[in-house]
C-alpha positions in Angstrom: 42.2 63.0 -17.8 43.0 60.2 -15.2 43.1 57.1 -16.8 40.3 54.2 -15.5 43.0 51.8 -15.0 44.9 53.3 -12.2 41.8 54.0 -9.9 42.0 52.3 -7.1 40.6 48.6 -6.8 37.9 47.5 -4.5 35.2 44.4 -4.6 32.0 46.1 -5.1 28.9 46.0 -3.0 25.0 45.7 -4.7 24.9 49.2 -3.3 27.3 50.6 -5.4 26.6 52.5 -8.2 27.8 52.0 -12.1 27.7 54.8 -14.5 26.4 54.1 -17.7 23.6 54.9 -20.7 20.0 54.8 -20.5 19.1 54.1 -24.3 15.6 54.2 -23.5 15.7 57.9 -22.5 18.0 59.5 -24.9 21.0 58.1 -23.9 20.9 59.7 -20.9 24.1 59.2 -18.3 23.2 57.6 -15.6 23.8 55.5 -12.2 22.9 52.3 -12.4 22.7 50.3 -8.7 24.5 46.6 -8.8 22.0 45.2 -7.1 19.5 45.9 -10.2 21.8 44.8 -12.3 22.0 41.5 -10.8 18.5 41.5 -10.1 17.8 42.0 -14.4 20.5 39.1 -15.3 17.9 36.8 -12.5 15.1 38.0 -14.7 16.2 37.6 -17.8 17.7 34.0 -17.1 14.5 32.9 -15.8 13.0 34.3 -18.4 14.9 32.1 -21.2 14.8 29.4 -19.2 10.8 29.2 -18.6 10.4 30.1 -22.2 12.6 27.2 -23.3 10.4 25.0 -21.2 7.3 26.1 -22.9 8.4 25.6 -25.8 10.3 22.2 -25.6 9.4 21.2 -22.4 11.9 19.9 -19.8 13.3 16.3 -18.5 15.4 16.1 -15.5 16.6 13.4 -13.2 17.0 15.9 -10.2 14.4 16.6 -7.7 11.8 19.4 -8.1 10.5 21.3 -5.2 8.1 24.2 -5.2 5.0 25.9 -3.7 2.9 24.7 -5.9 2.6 22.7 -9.0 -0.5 24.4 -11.3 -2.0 22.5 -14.4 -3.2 24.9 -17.3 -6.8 24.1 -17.2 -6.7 22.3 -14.0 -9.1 22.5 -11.5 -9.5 22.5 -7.3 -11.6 18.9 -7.5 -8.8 17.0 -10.1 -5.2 15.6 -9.3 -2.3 15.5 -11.2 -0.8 11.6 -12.0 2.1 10.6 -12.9 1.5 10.8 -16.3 0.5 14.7 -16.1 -3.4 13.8 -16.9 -5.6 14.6 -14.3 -8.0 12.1 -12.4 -11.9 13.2 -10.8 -12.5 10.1 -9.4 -13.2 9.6 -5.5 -11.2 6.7 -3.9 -11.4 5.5 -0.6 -8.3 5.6 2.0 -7.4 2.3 2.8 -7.3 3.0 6.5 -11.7 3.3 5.8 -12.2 0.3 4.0 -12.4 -2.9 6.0 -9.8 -5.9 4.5 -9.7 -9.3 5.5 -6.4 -11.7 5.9 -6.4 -14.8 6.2 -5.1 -15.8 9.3 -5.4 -20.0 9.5 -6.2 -22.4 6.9 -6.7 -26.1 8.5 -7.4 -29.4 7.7 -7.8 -32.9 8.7 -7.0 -35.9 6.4 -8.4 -38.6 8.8 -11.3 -40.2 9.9 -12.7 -38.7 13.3 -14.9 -41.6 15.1 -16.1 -41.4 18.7 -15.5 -44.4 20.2 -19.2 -44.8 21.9 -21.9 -43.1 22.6 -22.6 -40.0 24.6 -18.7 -39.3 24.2 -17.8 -36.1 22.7 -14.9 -36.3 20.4 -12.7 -33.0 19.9 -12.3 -32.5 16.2 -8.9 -32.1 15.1 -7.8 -30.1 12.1 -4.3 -31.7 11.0 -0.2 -30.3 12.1 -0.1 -27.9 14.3 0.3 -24.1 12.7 1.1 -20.7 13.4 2.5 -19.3 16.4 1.9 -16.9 19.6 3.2 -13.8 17.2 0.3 -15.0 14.6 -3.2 -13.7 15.2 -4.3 -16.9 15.1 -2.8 -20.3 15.6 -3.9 -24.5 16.6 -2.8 -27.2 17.6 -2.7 -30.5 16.4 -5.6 -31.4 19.1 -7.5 -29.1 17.1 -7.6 -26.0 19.8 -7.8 -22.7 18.3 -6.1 -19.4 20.0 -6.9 -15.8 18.6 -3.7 -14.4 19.8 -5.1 -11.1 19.0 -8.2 -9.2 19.9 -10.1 -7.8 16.8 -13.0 -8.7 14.4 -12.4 -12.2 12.7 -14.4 -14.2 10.1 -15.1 -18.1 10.4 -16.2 -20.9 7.7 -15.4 -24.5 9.2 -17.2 -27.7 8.2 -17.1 -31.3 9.0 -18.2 -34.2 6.7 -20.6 -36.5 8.3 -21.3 -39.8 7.6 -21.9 -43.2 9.0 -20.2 -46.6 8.4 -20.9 -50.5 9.6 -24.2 -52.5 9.4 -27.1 -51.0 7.9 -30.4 -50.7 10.3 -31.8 -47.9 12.8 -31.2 -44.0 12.5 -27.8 -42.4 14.1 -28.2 -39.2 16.2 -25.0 -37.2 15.5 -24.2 -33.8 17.0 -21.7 -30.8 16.6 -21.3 -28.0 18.7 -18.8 -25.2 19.2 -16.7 -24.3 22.6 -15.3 -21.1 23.5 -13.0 -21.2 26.4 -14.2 -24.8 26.9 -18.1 -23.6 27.6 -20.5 -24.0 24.7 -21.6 -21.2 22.6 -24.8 -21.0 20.5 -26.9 -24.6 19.6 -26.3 -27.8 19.1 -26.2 -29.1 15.7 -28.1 -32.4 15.7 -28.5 -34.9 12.1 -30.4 -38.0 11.8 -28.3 -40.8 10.3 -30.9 -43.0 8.1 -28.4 -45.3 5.8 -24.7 -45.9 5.7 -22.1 -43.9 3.0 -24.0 -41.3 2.6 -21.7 -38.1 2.9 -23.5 -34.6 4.5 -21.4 -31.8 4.5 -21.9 -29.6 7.6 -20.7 -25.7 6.8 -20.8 -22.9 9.1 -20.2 -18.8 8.4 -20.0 -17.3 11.3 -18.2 -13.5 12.1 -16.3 -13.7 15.7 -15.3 -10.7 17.8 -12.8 -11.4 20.3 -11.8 -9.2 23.3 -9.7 -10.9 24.9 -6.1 -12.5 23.8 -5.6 -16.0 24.1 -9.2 -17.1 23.5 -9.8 -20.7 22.8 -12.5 -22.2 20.5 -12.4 -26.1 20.0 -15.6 -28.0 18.2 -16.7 -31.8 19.3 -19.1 -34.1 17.5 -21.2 -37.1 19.7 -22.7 -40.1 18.6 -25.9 -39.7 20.9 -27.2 -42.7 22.8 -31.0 -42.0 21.4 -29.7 -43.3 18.3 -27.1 -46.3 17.3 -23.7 -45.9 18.0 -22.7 -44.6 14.5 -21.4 -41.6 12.7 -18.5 -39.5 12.8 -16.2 -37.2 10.1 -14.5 -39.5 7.7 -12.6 -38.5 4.1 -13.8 -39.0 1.0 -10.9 -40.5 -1.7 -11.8 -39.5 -5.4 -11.1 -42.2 -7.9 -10.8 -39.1 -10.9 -7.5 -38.0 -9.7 -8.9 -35.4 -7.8 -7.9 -34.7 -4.3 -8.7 -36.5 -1.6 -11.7 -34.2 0.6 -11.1 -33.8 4.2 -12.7 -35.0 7.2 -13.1 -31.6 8.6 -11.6 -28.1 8.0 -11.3 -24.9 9.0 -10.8 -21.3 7.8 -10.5 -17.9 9.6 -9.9 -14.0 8.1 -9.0 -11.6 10.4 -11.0 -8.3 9.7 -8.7 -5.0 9.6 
């Protein structure tokens, strides 16, 4: 009988055939095709491999990718977190919920006194801040520019007083300008008796629709009262901070 060893040699193909035994019918001879073969080493590598995850689980620093990643027990209205639990909760996307940042913090640590009366005063909110690639900036004559068009938020106030001689009532007034022209009423206050502090505060939301908007607020002594009254600081003898004369706040809404 030719020996094996001197057949010729060739690289085989997963369409060749091997002969061998089939011990599970009677040791039959038969042909066996590579490509099964290689197709039962897959299986049974996979095989020792999920079971050796199952039953000591698997850590691995390398990316996983697959179709699908199935909890045991999990269900279609859960997620999977980080720390393999599972979560039922609804949360919001943060592109529906509406945020606020704030955009301009201001205030002014000097008196503010029209000099007569029937002569507006603009009301100034300290340093400059901000610039034209802020949504909103000012200036140091207190003039406010939304640089961008969108939804904003506003609390300002202004604390009013009056100084000097005692005698008669002070008519003081506030009001708000939007690209110089008045918007909404005038705030008026009756002045009775000198030091005594009221604190002005407005709330108000602001939708601007067009860039470069300008919103400046002025205080008057009017002439139907004495000429007093304007926005002075209060110094705290505690060791507290000293509280402006007037400030102002805005959010932008997202």
């Amino acid at each position: 009988m030719t020996k094996i060893s001197v057949y010729e040699d060739i690289k085989p193909s997963v369409d060749d055939k091997i002969l061998g035994t089939n011990v599970d019918s009677s040791n039959e001879t038969v042909n066996f095709l590579v490509s099964d073969i290689i197709d039962l080493i897959t299986h049974e590598e996979s095989i020792q491999t999920l079971q050796q995850v199952t039953d000591e689980g698997s850590v691995t620093t390398n990316n996983i990718e697959a179709n699908s990643f199935i909890k045991t027990g999990g269900t279609s209205s859960q997620f999977l977190k980080a720390d393999g639990s599972v979560d039922t909760n609804t949360y919001a996307l943060s592109s529906a919920l509406y945020g606020t940042v704030l955009s301009l913090s201001a205030k002014s640590m000097v008196d503010q006194v029209p000099s007569s009366t029937n002569t507006p005063l603009q009301v100034k909110f300290g340093a400059a801040q901000n610039t034209v690639s802020d949504a909103v900036m000012i200036d140091s004559l207190g003039v406010v520019t939304f640089n961008q068009t969108g939804n904003y938020i506003l609390n300002a106030f202004g604390a009013i007083d009056r100084k000097g001689a005692s005698g008669g009532t002070a008519q003081f007034f506030f009001r708000g300008l939007i690209n110089g022209v008045q918007v909404g009423d005038s705030k008026g206050f009756s002045l009775f008796h000198t030091d005594i502090t009221t604190l002005y505060e407005l709330t108000i939301p602001l939708e601007i629709t067009v860039a470069g908007t300008e919103l400046t607020y002025e205080v008057m002594r009017d002439s139907s009262g004495i000429n007093s009254g304007g926005l002075y600081i209060k110094a705290s003898s505690g060791g507290w901070s000293t509280a402006p004369s007037a400030m102002i706040q805005i959010w932008k809404v997202n």
